[in-house]
C-alpha positions as CSV (number, residue, x, y, z in Angstrom):
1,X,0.0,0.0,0.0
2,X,2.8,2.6,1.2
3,X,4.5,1.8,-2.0
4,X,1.5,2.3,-4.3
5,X,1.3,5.6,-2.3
6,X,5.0,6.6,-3.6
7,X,4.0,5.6,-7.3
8,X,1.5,7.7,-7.0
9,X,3.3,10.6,-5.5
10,X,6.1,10.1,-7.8
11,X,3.6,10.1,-11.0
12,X,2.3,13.2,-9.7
13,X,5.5,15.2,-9.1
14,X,6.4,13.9,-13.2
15,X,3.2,15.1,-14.4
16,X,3.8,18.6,-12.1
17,X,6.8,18.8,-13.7
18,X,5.7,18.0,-17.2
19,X,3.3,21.0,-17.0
20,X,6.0,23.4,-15.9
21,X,8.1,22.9,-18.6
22,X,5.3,22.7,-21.5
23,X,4.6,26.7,-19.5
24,X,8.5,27.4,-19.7
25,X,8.3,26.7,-23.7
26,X,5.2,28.4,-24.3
27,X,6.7,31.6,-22.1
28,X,9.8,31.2,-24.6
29,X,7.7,31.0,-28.0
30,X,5.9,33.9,-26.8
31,X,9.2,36.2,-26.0
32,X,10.3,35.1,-29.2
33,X,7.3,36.7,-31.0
34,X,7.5,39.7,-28.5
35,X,11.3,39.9,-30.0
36,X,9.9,39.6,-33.4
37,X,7.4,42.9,-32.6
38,X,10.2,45.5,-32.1
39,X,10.4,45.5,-35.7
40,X,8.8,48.6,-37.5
41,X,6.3,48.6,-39.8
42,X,7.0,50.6,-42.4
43,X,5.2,52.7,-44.6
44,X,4.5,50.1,-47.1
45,X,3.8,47.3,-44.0
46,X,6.7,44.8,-44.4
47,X,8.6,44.1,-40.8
48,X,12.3,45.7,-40.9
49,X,14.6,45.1,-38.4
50,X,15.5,48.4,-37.6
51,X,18.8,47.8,-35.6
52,X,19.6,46.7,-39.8
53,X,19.7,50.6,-40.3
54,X,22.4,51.4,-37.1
55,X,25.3,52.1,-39.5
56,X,23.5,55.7,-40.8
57,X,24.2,57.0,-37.5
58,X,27.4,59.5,-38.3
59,X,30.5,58.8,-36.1
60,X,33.6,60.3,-35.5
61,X,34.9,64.3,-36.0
62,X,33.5,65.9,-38.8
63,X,36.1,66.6,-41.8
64,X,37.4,70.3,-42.1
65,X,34.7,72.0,-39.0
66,X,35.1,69.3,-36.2
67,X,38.5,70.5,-35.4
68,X,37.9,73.8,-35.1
69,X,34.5,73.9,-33.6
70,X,35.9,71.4,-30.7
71,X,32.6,69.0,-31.7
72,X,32.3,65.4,-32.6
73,X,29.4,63.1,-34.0
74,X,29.8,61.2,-30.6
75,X,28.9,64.2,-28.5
76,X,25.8,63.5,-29.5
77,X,24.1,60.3,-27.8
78,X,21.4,59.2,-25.7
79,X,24.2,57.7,-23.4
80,X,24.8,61.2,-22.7
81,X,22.9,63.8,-22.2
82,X,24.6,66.2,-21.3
83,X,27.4,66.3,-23.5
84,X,24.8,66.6,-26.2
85,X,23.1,69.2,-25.0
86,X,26.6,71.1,-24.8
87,X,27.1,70.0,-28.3
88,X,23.7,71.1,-29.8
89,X,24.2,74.4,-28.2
90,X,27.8,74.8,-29.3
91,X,26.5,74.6,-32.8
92,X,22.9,76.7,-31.5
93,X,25.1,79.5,-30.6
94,X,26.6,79.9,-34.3
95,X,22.8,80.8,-35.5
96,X,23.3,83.9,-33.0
97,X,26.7,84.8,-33.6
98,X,26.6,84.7,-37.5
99,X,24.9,87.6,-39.3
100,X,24.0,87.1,-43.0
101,X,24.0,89.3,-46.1
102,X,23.8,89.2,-49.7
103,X,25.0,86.3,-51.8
104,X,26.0,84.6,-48.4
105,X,22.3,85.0,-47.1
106,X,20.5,83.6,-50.7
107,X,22.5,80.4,-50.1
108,X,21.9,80.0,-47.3
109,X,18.2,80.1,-47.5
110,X,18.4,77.9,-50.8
111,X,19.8,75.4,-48.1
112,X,18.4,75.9,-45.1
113,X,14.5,75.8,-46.4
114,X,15.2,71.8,-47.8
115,X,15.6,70.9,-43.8
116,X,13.5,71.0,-41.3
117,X,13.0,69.7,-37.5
118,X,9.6,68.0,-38.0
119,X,10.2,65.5,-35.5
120,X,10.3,68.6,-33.0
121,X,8.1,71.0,-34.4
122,X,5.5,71.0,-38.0
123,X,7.4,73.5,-39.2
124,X,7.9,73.2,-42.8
125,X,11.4,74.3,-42.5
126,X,14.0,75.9,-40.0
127,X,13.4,79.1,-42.0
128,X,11.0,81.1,-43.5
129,X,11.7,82.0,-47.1
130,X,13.5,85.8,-45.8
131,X,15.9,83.5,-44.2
132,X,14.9,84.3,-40.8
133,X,14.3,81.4,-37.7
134,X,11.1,79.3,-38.3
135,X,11.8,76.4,-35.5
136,X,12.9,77.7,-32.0
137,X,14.1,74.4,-31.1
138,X,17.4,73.7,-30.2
139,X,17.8,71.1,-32.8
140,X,17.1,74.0,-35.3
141,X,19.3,76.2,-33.8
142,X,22.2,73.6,-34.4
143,X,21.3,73.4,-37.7
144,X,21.1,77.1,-38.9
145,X,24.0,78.0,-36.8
146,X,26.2,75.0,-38.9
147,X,25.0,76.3,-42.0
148,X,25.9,79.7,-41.7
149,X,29.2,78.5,-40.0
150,X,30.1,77.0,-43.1
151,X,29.2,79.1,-45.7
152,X,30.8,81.8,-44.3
153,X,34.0,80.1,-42.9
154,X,34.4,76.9,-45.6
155,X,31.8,77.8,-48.9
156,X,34.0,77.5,-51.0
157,X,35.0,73.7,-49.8
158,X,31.3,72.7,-49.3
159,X,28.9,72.8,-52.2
160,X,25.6,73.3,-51.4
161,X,24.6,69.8,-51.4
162,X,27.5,68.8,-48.9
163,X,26.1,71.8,-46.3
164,X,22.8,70.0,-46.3
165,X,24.4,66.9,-45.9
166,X,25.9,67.7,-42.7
167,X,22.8,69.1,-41.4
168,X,21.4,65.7,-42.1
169,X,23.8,64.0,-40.0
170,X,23.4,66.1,-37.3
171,X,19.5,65.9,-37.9
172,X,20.0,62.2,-37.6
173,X,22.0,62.1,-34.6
174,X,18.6,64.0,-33.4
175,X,16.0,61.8,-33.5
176,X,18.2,58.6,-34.4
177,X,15.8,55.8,-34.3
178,X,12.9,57.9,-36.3
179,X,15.5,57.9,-39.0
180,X,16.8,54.3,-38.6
181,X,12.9,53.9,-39.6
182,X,13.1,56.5,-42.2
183,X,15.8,54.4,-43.7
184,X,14.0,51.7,-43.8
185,X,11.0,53.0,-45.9
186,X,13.5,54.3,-48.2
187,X,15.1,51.5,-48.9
188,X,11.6,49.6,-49.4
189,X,10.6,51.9,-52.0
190,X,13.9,51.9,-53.8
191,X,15.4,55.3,-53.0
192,X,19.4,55.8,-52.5
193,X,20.0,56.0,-48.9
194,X,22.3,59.7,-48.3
195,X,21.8,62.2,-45.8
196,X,20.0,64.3,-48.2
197,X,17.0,61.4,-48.8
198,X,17.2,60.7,-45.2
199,X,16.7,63.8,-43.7
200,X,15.7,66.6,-46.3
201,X,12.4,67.6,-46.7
202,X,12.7,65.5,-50.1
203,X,11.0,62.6,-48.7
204,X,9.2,63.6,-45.3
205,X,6.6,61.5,-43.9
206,X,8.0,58.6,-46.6
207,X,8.2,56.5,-43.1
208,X,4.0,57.5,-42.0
209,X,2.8,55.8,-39.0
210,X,6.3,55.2,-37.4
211,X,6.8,55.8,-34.1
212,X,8.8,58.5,-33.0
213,X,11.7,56.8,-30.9
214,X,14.3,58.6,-28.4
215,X,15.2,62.6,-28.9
216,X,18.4,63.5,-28.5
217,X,18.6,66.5,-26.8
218,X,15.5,69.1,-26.0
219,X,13.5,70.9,-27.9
């Protein structure tokens, strides 16, 4: 009798036993999917990886204006805040400092009006057509004062197209995983993935119904 007793115990503890791992393999199919989900839909509804789009992030000191400004791509990270915000400001503080006039001024508002800071603000660009500040963000403010920083200290280095370039890595650096989306939707509809397609105004709202992802830096 005692020993039927045991069997009996010992069949229930297996079948206890049983159950918990059948629950431990459903938990793990279920975090699997759950993985699966922090892929973005994009525009056109097939699942990207976006961690597949990490290499657009700009690294390293900028050719010809890191130097001298004292700033690097890396300054600006979600690791740190604070060395961001210095950065974005460093660059803010150009906007300011740099007055504008003639041919200097048309250029600039040739370039500037192709980029905005819509993650930020629905402006449709960080100017208005006279040239003067549409976006108060700081983001904005970083991106006029590099602008004008390098048309009047490097224009004849940087073509027009390079200046916007370099606002669009900066831009990117911004809002980072927006644009990791972005680049995703571009490459899904068959556009060249630059800074210019990335973060101009040439295709804005390509990646609809994203979510936003982490700012870097206040607006």
């Amino acid at each position: 009798m005692e020993e039927h007793k045991h069997e009996k115990k010992k069949d229930n503890t297996t079948t206890i036993l049983s159950i918990l791992i059948g629950l431990l393999l459903l938990i793990a199919v279920y975090n699997g999917f759950r993985v699966s989900d922090i892929t973005k839909q994009t525009a056109g509804g097939a699942n990207v990886n976006i961690n597949d789009f990490a290499s657009i992030i700009p690294k390293g000191i900028p050719v010809v204006y890191g130097a001298e400004l004292g700033v690097s791509y890396d300054d600006v990270s979600v690791a740190n805040p604070t060395k961001a915000d210095q950065t974005i400001r460093k660059l803010g503080n150009l906007d300011d400092a740099i007055k504008l006039t003639g041919k200097d001024l048309t250029r600039y508002i040739n370039i500037a009006s192709e980029i905005s800071c819509e993650y930020c603000c629905g402006a449709a660009s960080i100017i208005f057509s006279d040239g003067n500040a549409a976006c108060g963000c700081a983001h904005s403010y970083a991106m006029r004062g590099l602008a004008k920083y390098l048309i009047t200290k490097h224009g004849s280095e940087f073509s027009d197209d390079q200046i916007l370039e370099e606002l669009g890595k900066w831009k990117v650096l911004f809002f980072p995983e927006i644009h990791m989306q972005k680049a995703a939707a571009l490459k899904q509809n068959g556009v060249e993935l630059n800074y210019i397609n990335l973060a101009s105004n040439l295709y804005r709202g390509i990646e609809k119904g994203a979510s936003g992802g982490a700012m870097v830096g206040g607006c």
